[in-house]
C-alpha positions in Angstrom: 213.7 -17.9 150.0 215.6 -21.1 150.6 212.6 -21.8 152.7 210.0 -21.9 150.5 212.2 -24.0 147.4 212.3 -26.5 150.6 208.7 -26.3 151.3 207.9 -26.6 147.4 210.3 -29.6 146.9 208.9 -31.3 149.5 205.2 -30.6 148.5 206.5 -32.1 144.8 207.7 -35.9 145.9 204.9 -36.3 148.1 202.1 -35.6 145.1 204.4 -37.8 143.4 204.7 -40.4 145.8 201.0 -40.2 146.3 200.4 -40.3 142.5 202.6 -43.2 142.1 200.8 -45.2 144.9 197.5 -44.8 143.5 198.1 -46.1 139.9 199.8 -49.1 141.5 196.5 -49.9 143.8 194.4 -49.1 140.5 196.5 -51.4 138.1 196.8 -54.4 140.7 192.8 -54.0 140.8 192.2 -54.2 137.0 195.2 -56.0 135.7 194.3 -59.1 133.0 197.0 -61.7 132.7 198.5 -63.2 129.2 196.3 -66.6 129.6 193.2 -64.7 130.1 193.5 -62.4 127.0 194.9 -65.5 124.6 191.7 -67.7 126.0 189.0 -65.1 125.2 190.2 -64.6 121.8 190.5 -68.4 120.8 186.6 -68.2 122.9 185.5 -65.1 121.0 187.0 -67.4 117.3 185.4 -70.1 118.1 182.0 -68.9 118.2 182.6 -67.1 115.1 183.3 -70.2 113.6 180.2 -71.9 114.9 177.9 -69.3 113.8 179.6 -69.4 110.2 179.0 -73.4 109.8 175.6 -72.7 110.8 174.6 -70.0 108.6 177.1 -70.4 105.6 174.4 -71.5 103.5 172.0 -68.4 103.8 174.8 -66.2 103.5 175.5 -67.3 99.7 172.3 -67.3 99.0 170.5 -63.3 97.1 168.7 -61.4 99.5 165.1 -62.3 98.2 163.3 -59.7 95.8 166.5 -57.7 95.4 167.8 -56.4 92.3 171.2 -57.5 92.8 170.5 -61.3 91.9 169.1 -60.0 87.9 172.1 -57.1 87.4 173.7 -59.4 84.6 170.1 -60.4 83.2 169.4 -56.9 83.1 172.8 -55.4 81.4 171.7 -58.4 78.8 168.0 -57.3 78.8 169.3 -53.7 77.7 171.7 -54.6 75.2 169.0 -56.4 73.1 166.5 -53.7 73.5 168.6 -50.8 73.0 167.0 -50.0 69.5 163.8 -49.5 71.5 165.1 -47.3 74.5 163.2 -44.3 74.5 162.9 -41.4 77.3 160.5 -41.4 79.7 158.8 -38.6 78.2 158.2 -40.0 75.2 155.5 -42.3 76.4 152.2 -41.1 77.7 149.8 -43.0 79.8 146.0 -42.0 80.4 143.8 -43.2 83.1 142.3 -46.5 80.6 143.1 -49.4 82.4 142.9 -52.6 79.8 143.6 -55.1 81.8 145.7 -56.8 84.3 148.3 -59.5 84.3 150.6 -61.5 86.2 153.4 -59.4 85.8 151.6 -56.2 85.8 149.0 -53.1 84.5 148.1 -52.5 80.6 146.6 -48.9 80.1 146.1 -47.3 77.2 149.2 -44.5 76.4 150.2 -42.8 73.1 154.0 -43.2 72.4 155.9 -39.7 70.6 158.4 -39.4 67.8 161.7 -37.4 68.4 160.7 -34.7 66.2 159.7 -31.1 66.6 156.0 -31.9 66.2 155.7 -34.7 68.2 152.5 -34.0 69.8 150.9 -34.2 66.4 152.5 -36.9 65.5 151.5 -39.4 68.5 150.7 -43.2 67.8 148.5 -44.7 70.0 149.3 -47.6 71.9 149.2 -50.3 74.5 151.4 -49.3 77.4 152.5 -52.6 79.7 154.3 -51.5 83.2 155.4 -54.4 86.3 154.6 -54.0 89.5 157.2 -53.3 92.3 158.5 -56.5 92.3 161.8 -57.4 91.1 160.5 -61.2 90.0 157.5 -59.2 87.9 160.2 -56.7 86.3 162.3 -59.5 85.0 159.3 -61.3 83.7 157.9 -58.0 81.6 161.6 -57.1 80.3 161.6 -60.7 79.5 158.2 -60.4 77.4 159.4 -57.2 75.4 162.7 -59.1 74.9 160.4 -62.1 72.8 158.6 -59.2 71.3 161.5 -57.7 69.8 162.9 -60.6 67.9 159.8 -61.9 66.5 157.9 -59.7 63.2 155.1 -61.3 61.7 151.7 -59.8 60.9 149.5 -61.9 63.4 151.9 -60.9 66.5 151.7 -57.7 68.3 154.6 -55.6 67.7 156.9 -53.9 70.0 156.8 -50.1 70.1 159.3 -48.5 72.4 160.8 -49.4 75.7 161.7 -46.6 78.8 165.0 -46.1 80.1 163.6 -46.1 83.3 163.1 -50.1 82.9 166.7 -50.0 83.4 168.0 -46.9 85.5 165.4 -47.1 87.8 164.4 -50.6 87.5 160.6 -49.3 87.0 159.6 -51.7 83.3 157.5 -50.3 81.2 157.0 -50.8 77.2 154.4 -50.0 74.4 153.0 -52.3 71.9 150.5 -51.7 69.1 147.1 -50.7 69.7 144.5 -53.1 68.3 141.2 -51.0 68.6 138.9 -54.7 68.9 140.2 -55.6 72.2 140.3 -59.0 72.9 138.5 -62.4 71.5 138.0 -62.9 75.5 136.2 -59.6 76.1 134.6 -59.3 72.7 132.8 -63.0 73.6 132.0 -61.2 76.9 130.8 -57.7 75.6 129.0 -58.8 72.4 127.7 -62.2 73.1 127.2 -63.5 76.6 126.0 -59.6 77.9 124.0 -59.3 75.3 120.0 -60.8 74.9 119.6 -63.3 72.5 117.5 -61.7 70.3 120.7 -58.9 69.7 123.6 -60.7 70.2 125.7 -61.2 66.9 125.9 -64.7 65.0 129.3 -66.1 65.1 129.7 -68.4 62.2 131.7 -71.4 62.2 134.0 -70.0 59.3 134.7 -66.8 60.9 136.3 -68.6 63.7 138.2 -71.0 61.8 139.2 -67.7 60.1 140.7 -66.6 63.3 142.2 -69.8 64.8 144.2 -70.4 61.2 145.8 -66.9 62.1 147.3 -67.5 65.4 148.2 -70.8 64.4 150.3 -69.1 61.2 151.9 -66.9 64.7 152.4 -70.3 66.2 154.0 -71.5 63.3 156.6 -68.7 63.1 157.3 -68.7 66.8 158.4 -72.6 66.9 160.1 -72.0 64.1 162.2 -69.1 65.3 165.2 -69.6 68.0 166.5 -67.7 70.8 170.2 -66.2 71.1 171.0 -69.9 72.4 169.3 -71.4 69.5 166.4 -72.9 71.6 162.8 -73.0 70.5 160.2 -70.5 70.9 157.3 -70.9 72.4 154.3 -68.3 73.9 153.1 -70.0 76.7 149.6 -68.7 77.1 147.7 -69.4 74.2 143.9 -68.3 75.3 140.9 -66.2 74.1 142.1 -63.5 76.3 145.6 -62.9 74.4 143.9 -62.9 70.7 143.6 -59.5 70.2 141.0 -58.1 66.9 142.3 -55.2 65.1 138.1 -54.6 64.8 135.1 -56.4 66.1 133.8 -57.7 62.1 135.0 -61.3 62.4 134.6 -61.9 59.1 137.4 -59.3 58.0 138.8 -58.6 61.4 142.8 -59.5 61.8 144.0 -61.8 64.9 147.0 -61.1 67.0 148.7 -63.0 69.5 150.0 -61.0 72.1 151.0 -61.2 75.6 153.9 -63.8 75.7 153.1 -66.3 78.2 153.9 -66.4 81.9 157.2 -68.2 83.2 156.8 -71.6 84.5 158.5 -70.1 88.2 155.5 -68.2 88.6 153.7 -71.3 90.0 150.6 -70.0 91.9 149.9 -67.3 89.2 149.9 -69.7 86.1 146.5 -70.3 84.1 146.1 -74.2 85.7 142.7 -74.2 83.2 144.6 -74.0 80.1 147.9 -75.9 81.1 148.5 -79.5 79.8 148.7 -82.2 82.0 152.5 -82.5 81.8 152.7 -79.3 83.3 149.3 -79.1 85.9 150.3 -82.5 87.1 154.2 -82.0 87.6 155.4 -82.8 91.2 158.2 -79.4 90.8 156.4 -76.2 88.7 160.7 -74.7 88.9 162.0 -77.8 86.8 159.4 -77.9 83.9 160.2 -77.0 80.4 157.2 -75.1 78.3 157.3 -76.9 74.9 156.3 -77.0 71.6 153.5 -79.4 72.5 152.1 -77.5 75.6 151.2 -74.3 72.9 149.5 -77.1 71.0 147.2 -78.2 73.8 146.7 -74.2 74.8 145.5 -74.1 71.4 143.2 -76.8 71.5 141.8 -75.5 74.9 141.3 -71.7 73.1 139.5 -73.8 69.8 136.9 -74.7 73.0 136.3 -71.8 73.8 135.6 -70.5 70.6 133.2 -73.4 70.3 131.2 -72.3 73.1 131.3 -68.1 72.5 133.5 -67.6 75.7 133.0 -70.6 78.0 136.0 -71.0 80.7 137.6 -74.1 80.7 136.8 -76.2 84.0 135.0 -73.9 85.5 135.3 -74.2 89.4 137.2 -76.8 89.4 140.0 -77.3 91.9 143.6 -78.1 91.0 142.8 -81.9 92.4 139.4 -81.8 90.4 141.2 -80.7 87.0 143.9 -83.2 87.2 141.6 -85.7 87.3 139.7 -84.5 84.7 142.8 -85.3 82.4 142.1 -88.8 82.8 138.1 -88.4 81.2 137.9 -89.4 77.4 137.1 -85.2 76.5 140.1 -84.1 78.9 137.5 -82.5 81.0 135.9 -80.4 78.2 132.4 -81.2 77.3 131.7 -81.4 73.6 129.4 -77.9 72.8 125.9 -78.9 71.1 126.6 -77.3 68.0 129.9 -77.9 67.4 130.3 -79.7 64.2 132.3 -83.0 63.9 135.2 -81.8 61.9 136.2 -78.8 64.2 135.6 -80.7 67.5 138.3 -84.0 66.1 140.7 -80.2 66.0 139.9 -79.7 69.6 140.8 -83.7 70.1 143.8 -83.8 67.9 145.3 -80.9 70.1 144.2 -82.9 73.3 145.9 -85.5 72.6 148.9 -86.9 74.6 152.4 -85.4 74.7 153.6 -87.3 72.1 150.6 -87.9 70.0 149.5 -84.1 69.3 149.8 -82.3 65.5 152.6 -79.5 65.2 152.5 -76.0 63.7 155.5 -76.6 62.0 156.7 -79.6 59.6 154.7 -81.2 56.8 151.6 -79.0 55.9 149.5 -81.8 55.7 150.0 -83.2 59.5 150.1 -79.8 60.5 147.5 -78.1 62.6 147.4 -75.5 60.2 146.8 -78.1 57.5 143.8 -79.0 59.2 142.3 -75.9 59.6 143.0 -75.1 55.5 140.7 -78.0 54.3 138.2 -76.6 57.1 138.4 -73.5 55.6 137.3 -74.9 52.3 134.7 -77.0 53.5 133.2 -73.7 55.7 133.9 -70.8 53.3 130.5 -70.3 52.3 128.7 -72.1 55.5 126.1 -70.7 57.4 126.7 -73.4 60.5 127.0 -71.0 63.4 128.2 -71.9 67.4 125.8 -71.3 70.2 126.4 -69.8 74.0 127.3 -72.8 76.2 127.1 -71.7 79.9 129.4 -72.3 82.0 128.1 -75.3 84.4 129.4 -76.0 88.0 127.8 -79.2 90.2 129.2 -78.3 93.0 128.3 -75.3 95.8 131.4 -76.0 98.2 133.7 -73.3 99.1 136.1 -75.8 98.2 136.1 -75.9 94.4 135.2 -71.2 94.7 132.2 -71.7 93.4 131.1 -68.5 94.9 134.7 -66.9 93.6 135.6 -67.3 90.1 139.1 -68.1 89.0 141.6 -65.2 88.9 142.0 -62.9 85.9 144.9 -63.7 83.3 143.6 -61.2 81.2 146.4 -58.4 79.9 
């Protein structure tokens, strides 16, 4: 017995000697010294530190089209809408597209009250939702926002607004339905499709009728201030945003709808329409839309009025239109049948900056002052306009004459 505790002591030091040897050959193999550890981390610091100087600046900046950059535009968004906040079910949309915009669709929808007999009880409407872009989103919240402080009777009036503009960042509001369409597409449909011999006479009075009506909108919107107390203005004054509540000019009742596009949408502004302080500024993100720039818009819309639909330097390029700013009509040719009085409106509004009437002030200098003593002078008138064509003299791919300018309509 003695013999084997021997044998089994024995057996125990030498796996433990053995043990002991190979950890020693193993360490002195893969043993790092003190220096070599203290100059990898300053190493390992000091590329961290180079990488940070060279990329500090993108890291402060949003990650682009990301919701994060517009949470506090958003929680201020909701808080001035919150009287229109409705559920998602409690605006319909059908398959009629209107139109389509800058910022997004416009189908036609029907909007429900919160009663038990909704369904027979729906209002129809014009249903406005962004695309998937966070930029787009903003812009439409931004529109409704406008819509919601401003109530006059010759601007389109804000319906309801869905929660899911906000929870799932998806915009989408209704406005009132105006059965007419708009001035663009009734110029389109009922005059320029349509064979002379059919086509409806559109008397000079009937359109000063309608251009005294968004001016009074005009009026109310410079007149009217934002939470910081800065003016209002719309910022896309055209044919297409008049909408008729019917298609009788004489009776009919103009709206101005579709508040504007913003400045930092650059490539997707209406150029044609712009004034030349905007077209011809060196940086789109630093200009201001003012008072004065509705006022030219205006006088570009009173064109087309003058010629039934025409659009406003047509084919022109962005080079080609700036220069036309310098000609004595601004680029506009005077229409053959366009009396004297209404085209010195058109002039008036073309005007430079700091020469061109207002909406608001004395009624007299106004715009709208203008357009009264018209009114007298045309009330019982039978001077009517006439189709102008739209002209191009040039076939180069250049100026798209074979592609016409992109749609603004809504």
């Amino acid at each position: 017995m003695s013999n084997i505790s021997k044998l089994s002591s024995l057996i125990t030091n030498n796996t433990f000697d053995l043990s002991n040897q190979i950890t020693k050959c193993l360490c002195k193999d893969s043993f790092i010294s003190p220096w070599t550890t203290i100059i990898s981390i300053l190493l390992l610091y000091t590329l961290a530190i180079v990488w940070y100087y060279k990329n500090r600046k993108s890291m402060c900046l949003p990650v682009p089209e990301c919701i994060f950059p517009y949470k506090k535009r958003l929680k201020r968004l909701e808080k001035i809408l919150s009287p229109y906040l409705v559920d998602d079910v409690f605006i319909e949309l059908t398959d009629q597209k209107l139109g389509q915009g800058s910022v997004g669709f416009v189908f036609k929808g029907f909007v429900y009250p919160k009663t038990q007999t909704r369904f027979k009880q729906k209002t129809l409407a014009a249903v406005k939702l962004s695309y998937p872009i966070p930029m787009q989103s903003i812009g439409l919240l931004e529109e409704a926002t406008r819509l919601s402080r401003l109530d006059h009777p010759n601007i389109v009036k804000l319906i309801a607004v869905s929660r899911l503009s906000f929870s799932a960042f998806r915009p989408m509001f209704a406005m009132e339905w105006l059965a007419g369409g708009s001035l663009a597409e009734f110029f389109k449909n009922e005059i320029r499709r349509k064979d002379e011999k059919i086509r409806k006479t559109v008397y000079v009075r009937q359109i000063i009728n309608i251009l005294r009506q968004v001016g009074e909108a005009l009026k109310y919107i410079h007149e009217s201030r934002d939470q910081d107390g800065n003016e209002f203005t719309h910022g896309d004054v055209a044919a297409r945003n008049i909408l008729l509540n019917h298609r009788d000019l004489e009776t009919c009742t103009a709206k101005l709808g579709d508040f504007g596009i913003p400045i930092d949408f650059g490539p997707r502004l209406p150029i044609p329409w712009l004034p030349p302080e905007i077209v011809c500024a060196a940086d789109f993100m630093q200009i201001v839309h003012r008072a004065e720039a509705d006022v030219w818009m205006f006088g570009v819309l009173a064109w087309e009025c003058a010629t039934l639909g025409g659009e406003p330097h047509y084919q022109k390029s962005y080079e080609e239109i700036q220069l036309a700013f310098s000609q004595s009509n601004r680029g506009l040719t005077r229409p053959k049948k366009c009396p004297d009085d209404y085209w010195n409106v058109i002039d008036l509004c073309l005007e430079d900056q700091h020469r061109r009437p207002r909406f608001t002030g004395t009624h007299a200098t106004t715009v709208i002052g203008v357009l009264d003593k018209l009114s007298v002078k045309y009330i019982n008138s039978s001077e009517a306009f006439a189709v102008e064509p739209n002209v191009s003299n040039c076939s180069c791919k250049e100026h798209r004459c074979t592609m016409p300018l992109p749609s603004f309509s809504i």
